[in-house]
N, C-alpha and C positions, 0 to 999 in steps of 0.2 A: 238217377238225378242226384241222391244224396250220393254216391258217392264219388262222382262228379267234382261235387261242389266243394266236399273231403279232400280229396286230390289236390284240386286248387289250390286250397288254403294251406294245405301240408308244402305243396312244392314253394307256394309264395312266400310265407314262413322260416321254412327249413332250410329252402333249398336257392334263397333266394338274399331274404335279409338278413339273417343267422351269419351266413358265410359275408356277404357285405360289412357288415359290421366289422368282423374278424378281421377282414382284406385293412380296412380302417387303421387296426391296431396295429398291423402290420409295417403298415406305410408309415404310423406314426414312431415307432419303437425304430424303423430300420434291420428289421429282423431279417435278413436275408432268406433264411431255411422257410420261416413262415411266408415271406412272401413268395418264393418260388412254390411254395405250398399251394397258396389261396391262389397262384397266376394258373399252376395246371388244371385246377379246382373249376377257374372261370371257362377254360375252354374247351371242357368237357361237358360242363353243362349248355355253353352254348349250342355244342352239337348237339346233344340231350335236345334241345327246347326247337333246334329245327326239326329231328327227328319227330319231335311230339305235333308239331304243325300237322303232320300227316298222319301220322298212326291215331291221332284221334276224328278222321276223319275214316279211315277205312276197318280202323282195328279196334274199335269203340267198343264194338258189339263182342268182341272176345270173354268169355267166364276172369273175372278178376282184371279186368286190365288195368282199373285204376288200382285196385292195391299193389299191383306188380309194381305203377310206379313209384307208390308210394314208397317201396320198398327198395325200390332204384334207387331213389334220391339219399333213404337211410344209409344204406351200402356206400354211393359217390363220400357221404362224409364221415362217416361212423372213421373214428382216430382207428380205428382196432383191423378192419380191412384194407383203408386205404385206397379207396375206391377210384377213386379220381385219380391219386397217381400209380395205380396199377395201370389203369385202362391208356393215361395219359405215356407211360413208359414203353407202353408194349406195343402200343397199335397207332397211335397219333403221333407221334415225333418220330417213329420210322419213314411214315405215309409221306409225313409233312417235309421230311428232309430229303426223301428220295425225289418229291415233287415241286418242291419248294421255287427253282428256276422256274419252270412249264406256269405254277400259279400267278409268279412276279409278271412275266410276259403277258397271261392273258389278263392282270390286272391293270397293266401300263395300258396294253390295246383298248382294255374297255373304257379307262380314263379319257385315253385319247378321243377314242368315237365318239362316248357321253360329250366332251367339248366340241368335238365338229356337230352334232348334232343338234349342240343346243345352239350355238351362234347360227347354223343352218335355219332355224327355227325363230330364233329370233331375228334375223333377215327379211323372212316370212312375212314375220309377224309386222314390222314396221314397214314392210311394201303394204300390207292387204291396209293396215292402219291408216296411209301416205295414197295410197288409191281411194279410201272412202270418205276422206278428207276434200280432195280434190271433187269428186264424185257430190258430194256435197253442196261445196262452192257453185259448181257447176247449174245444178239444179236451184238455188239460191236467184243464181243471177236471172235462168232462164225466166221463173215465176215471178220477178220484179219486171223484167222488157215484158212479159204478158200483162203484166198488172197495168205500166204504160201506155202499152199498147192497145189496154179496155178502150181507153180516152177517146172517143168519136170526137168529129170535126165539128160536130156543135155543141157538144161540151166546151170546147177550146172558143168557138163565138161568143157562148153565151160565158162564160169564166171574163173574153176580152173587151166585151160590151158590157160587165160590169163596171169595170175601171176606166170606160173611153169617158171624153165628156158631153155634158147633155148639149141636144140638136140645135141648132139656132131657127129661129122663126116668130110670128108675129106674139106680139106681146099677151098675154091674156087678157079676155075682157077687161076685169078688172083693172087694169093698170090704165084703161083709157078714162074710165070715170072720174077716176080718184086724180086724173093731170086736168079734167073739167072744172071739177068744183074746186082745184086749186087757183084756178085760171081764170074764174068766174068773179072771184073777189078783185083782182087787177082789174079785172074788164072797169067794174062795179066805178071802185075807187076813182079808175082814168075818166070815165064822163063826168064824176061831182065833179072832179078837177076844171074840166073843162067847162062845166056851167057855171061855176063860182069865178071863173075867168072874165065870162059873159056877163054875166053882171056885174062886175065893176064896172066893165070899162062901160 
């Protein structure tokens, strides 16, 4: 585990920001020699760091592995070896130039498919989107005519017999009393009338 975690630090450090930096000074100065330097630099270690994707999964357990890299990494930049551009002269810009066409092709093709696949996919995606939309609606509308359609027939009487107007029919008691005793005082009045008549004459 420490040394592990050594390796780490050594590759992250060394092999990583050390040379970045460098690449920096490069680009700012316009150094050409340095920058072809620091460019074979980069793409040796990117092979470097896929190969380590897997050798630290299978080749972990090996006596010293991580010092060996550690040791790799000093060699790719140690000024005095030339690590990177030994490795980079002799065995990657042969590889890369004898293949260089075959790569271009299978990288147009994979561009290609990557874009039919994704508009494929996002076609997909806005049908199943555009189906559960509708599917939606659907079920929306169905639950509202069921909710309507609860409404029994005397529900709907007794809702319209709210609002009809009230029945016509005989007056209530009370309305006959009260036209009595309004009617009793006339009666009353019209006979003094008539007896104060009678005696005059």
């Amino acid at each position: 585990m420490v040394s592990w975690i050594i390796s780490r630090l050594v590759v992250l450090i060394f092999g990583t920001l050390y040379p970045a930096y460098y690449s920096y000074k490069a680009v700012k100065s316009k150094d050409i020699k340095e920058y072809v330097k620091w460019m074979m630099y980069w793409i040796i270690f990117a092979l470097f760091t896929t190969a380590e994707t897997f050798t630290d999964i299978f080749l972990c357990w090996f006596p010293f592995y991580y010092e060996l890299k550690i040791a790799f990494v000093a060699w790719l930049l140690s000024p005095y070896t030339k690590g990177s551009s030994l490795l980079y002269r002799k065995f990657v810009h042969p590889t890369l130039s004898s293949k260089e066409k075959e790569i271009d092709d299978c990288l147009v093709q994979a561009k290609d498919r990557s874009y039919d696949a994704l508009v494929h996919f996002g076609k997909r995606g806005l049908n199943v989107a555009a189906t559960a939309a509708v599917m939606a609606a659907s079920k929306g509308q169905g639950a509202l005519s069921e909710r309507l359609r609860s409404f029994s027939m005397q529900d709907l009487t007794t809702i319209r017999g709210d609002g009809a107007p009230a029945p016509s029919g005989p007056p209530p008691p009370g309305t006959g009393r009260s036209s009595g005793k309004h009617s009793q005082p006339k009666m009353s009045r019209s006979a003094s009338e008539s007896a104060g008549s009678s005696g005059t004459a």
